[in-house]
N, C-alpha and C positions, 0 to 999 in steps of 0.2 A: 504494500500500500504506500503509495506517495503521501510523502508529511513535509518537505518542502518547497514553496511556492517555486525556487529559484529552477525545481528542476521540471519546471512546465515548459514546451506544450510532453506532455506524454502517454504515449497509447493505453488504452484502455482492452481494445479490442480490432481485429482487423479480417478480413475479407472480401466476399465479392457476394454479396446479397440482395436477392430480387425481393420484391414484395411477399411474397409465398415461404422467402427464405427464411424468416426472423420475427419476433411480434413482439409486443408489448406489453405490460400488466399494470397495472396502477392502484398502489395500495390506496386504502380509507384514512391512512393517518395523513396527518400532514405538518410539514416539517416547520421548529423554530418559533415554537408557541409560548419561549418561556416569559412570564411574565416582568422577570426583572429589569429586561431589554423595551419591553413593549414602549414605555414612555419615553424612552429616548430617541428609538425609533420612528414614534408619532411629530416628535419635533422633529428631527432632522428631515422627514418625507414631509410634513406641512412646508418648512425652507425651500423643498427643492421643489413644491408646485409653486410656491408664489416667486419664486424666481424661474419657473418654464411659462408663467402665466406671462408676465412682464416680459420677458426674451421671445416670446409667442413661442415657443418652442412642442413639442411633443413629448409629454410623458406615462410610460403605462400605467396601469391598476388595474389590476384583476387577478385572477388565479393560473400560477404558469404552473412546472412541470420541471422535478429533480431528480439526478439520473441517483440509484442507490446501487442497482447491482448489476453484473452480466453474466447469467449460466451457458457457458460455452454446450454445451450438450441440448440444452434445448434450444440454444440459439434466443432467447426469449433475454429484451431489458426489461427493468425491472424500476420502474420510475412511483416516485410519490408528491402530491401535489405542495406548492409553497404559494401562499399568498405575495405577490412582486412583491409588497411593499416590505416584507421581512426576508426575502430576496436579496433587494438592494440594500436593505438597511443592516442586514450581515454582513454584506461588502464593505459599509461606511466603517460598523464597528473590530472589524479588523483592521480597517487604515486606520484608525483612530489605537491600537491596539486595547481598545474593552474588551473584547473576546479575541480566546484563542483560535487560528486559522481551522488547522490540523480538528481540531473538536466541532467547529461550528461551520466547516463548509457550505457553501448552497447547495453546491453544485447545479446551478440551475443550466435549462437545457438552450441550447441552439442548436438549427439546422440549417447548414449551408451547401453550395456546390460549386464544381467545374460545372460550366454551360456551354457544349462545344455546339454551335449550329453549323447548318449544311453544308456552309461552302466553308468549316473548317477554322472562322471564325470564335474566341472565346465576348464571352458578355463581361463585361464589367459595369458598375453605376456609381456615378454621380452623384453624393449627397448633399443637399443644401443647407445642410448645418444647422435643421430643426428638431433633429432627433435627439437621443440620448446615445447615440452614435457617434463619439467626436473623430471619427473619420472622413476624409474628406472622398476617400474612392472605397467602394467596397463591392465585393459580390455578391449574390443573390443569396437570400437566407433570411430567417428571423428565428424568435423565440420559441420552443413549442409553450404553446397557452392552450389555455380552454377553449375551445369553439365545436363546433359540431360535427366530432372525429369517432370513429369505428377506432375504438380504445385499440383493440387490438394491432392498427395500423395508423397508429396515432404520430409517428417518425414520416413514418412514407408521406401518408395527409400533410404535415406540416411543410416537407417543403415542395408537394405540389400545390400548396397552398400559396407558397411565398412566388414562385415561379408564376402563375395566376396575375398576383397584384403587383408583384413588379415589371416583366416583360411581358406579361399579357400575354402567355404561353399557354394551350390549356393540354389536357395529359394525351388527347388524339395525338401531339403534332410534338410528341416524346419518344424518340424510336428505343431509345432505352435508360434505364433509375434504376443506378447502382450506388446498392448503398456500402461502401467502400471501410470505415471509421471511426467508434468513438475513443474520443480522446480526451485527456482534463487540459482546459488551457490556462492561461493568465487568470489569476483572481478568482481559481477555482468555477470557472465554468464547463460547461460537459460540450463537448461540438461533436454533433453528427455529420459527418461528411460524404457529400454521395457525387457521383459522376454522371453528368445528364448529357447525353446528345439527342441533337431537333433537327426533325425531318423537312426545318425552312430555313434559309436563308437568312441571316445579320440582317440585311436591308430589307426584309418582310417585318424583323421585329423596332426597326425605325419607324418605317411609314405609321407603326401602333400608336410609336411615343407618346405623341401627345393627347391619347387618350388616356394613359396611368395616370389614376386615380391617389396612389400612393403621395402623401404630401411632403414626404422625407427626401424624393428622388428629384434629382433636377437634369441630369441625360444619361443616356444610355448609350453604353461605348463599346465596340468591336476593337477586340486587338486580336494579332496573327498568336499563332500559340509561340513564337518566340520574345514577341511583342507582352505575350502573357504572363512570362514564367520572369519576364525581365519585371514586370509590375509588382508578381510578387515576390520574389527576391530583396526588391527595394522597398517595399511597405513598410511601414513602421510598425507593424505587429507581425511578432513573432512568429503568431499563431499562420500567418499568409506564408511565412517563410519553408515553414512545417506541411503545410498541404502540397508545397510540389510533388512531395513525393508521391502523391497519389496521382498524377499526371501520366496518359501512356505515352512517355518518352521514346 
C-alpha cells in the first residue's frame, strides 16, 4: 500500500478491459463523516463558494465516488460514495496538515482518456479558467459522480458521459473503450484511464464546437500523436506525464 504522497502517480491496476470485462460495486457506507472535521470543513467550503460566486467561476456539490478496493480475480472495483464537499475539504485538511494523509485519503474518482479520431488525430481542450480545474489544456474526462449510471458500469458510463458533453461524441461513432488503468495520483486521487478511438474525423468534431454546452471549455484542439505525446510530456502535471505510457507507440 502506498503511504507517501511523493511516490505518486502509481499503479493500482492495469490491463486491457472492455465493458463486459470488469464492473463495479458500491458500498452503502460513505466515506469521512467524522464529526470533529465537519465544522471546519463547513467554513473552508462556505470560502470557496463565495469566492467561485465572485470569480463566477464553477464549483461542484453533490455526491461523487471513492475508489476503496481492486479484486484482480473478479476483475470487479470496488468504490464507496463521498459527499464533494468532504472530498475537497480532506484535500484542504491535509495541506493545512489537521489530518493525517496516509489515514484520511479521498481517494476520490476520475475518469479520463486518449481520444484518437479517424484520421489519426488526438483531442485535446481548452479551458477557460472557470473550473476548479487550474489547468489551462487538459483532456477529456471528469469526476465519477452521481447521475443516472447502471452501478455496475458506473466507470464505462462516466467517461462516455464526459466524451458526450465535451466533444459531443456519442458511443455509435466509438469504434472502441478500452479501459487501460487505475492508478492513485497527486493529492490522493484515483484516475481511471481508458483509450478511445472514433470512427470521424478531428474536423467533424470542430464543425460541433460551438454547440458544447460545457461552460469550462473554450476550444477544442487536434494535435498529430507526436504533437500529442510532446503536450504531454511538457504538462505541468505529473499525472499527463505518467499516461504516455499507455499510448500505442
Amino acid at each position: 500500500m502506498i503511504k507517501e504522497n511523493s511516490s505518486l502517480p502509481q499503479v493500482i491496476f492495469e490491463g486491457e478491459y472492455s465493458q463486459n470485462d470488469i464492473t463495479a460495486e458500491i458500498l452503502d457506507s460513505q466515506f469521512f463523516q467524522d464529526e470533529r472535521f465537519q465544522e471546519d470543513i463547513s467554513t473552508m467550503r462556505n470560502e470557496k463558494e463565495e469566492e467561485a460566486k465572485i470569480k463566477n467561476l464553477n464549483f461542484y456539490n453533490g455526491i461523487s465516488y471513492r475508489f476503496v478496493s481492486y479484486h484482480p480475480k473478479e476483475k470487479k472495483v470496488i468504490l464507496e460514495k463521498i459527499d464533494f464537499k468532504n472530498r475537497w475539504g480532506s484535500i484542504q485538511l491535509i495541506r493545512n496538515k489537521t489530518i493525517d494523509e496516509y489515514h484520511y485519503r479521498h481517494n476520490g474518482c476520475f475518469a479520463w482518456a486518449h481520444i484518437q479520431c479517424s484520421d489519426g488525430k488526438y483531442i485535446v481542450l481548452k479551458l477557460n479558467g472557470r473550473s476548479m480545474n487550474t489547468n489551462t489544456f487538459e483532456i477529456v474526462g471528469g469526476m465519477v459522480e452521481k447521475l443516472e449510471y447502471t452501478i455496475e458500469n458506473i466507470i464505462f458510463d462516466t467517461i462516455y458521459k464526459e466524451v458526450e458533453e465535451e466533444i459531443l461524441v456519442t458511443r455509435s461513432e466509438i469504434t472502441s473503450c478500452v479501459f487501460k488503468s487505475g492508478f492513485f495520483w497527486i493529492q490522493w486521487h484515483v484516475g481511471f484511464h481508458f483509450n478511445i478511438t472514433l470512427n470521424i474525423p478531428s474536423t467533424e468534431i470542430f464543425s460541433r464546437a460551438k454547440n458544447i454546452k460545457d461552460k469550462d471549455i473554450e476550444e477544442v484542439i487536434a494535435l498529430s500523436k507526436e504533437e500529442y505525446i510532446t503536450f504531454l510530456k511538457e504538462h505541468n502535471s505529473k499525472n499527463k506525464n505518467f499516461i504516455i505510457r499507455y499510448l500505442d507507440l
